[in-house]
C-alpha positions in Angstrom: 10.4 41.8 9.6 7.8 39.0 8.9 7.8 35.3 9.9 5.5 32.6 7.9 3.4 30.3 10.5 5.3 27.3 10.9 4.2 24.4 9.0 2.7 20.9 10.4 5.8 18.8 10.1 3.5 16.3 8.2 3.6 18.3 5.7 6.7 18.2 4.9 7.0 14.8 5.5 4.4 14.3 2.8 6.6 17.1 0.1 9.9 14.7 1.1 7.5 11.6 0.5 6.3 12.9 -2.9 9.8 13.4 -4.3 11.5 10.5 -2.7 13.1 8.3 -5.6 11.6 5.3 -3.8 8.6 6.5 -2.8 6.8 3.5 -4.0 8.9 1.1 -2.0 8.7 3.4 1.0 4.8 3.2 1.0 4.9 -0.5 1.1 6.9 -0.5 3.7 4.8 1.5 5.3 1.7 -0.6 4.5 3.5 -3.6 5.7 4.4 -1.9 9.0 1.0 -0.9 10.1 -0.4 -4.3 9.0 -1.5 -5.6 12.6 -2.8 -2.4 13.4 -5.2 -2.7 10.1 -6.3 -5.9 10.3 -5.8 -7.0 14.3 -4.1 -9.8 16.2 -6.5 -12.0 15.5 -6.1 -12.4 11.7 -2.3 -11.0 11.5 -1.8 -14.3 13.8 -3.4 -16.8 11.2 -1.1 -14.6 8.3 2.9 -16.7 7.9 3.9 -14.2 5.2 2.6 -10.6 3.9 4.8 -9.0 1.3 4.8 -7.5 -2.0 4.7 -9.2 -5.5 4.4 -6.9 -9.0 2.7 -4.3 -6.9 0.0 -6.7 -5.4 -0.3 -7.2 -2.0 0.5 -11.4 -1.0 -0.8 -13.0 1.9 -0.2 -16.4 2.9 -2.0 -18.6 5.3 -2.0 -22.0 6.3 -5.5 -22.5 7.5 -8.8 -22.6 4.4 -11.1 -20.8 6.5 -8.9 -18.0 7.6 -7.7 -17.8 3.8 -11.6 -17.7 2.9 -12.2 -15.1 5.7 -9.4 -12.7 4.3 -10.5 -13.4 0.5 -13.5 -12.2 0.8 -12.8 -8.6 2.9 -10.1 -8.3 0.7 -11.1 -5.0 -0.4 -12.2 -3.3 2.7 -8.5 -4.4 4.0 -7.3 -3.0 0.8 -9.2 0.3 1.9 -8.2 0.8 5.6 -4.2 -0.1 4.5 -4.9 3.1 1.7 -6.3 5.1 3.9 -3.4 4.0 6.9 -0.7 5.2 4.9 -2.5 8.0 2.8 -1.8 6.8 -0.1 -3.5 4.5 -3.0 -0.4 1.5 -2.3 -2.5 -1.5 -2.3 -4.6 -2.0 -5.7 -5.3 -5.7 -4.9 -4.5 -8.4 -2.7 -4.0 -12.2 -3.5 -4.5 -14.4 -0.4 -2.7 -18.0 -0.6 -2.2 -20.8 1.0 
């Protein structure tokens, strides 16, 4: 009689993931959820609204400077959100005000 090693439960998670019908809303759910933890209190608190428009990333904020600060690390945010939720979700992000 033989037994396979069990398997990291992460992986199949990640099989699940990769056939899930809606995987691609799933993952920006996922992005939105870790959010705070990307980016910190301090600029999730200056953020009124982060959702998903045509596949880009939308964040809106009422104060210029924070909406300048976010603009320009735009892609490292981008990056760390990726790299959060193992996946390539977030291809670009518009920041508004």
């Amino acid at each position: 009689m033989r037994f396979d090693t069990p398997k990291p439960i992460r992986d199949s998670l990640q099989k699940y993931l990769d056939k899930f019908p809606q995987k691609r809303k799933l993952r920006q759910g996922m992005v939105l959820s870790v959010w705070e933890e990307v980016v910190g209190e301090r600029i999730a608190s200056q953020v009124n609204d982060v959702h998903f428009e045509s596949g880009k990333l939308v964040i809106k904020v009422s104060n210029q400077v924070w909406r300048h600060e976010i603009h320009a690390n735009r892609f490292s945010i981008a990056k760390k959100l990726n790299i959060k939720v193992k996946a390539e979700v977030v291809k670009e992000i518009i920041v508004r005000s």
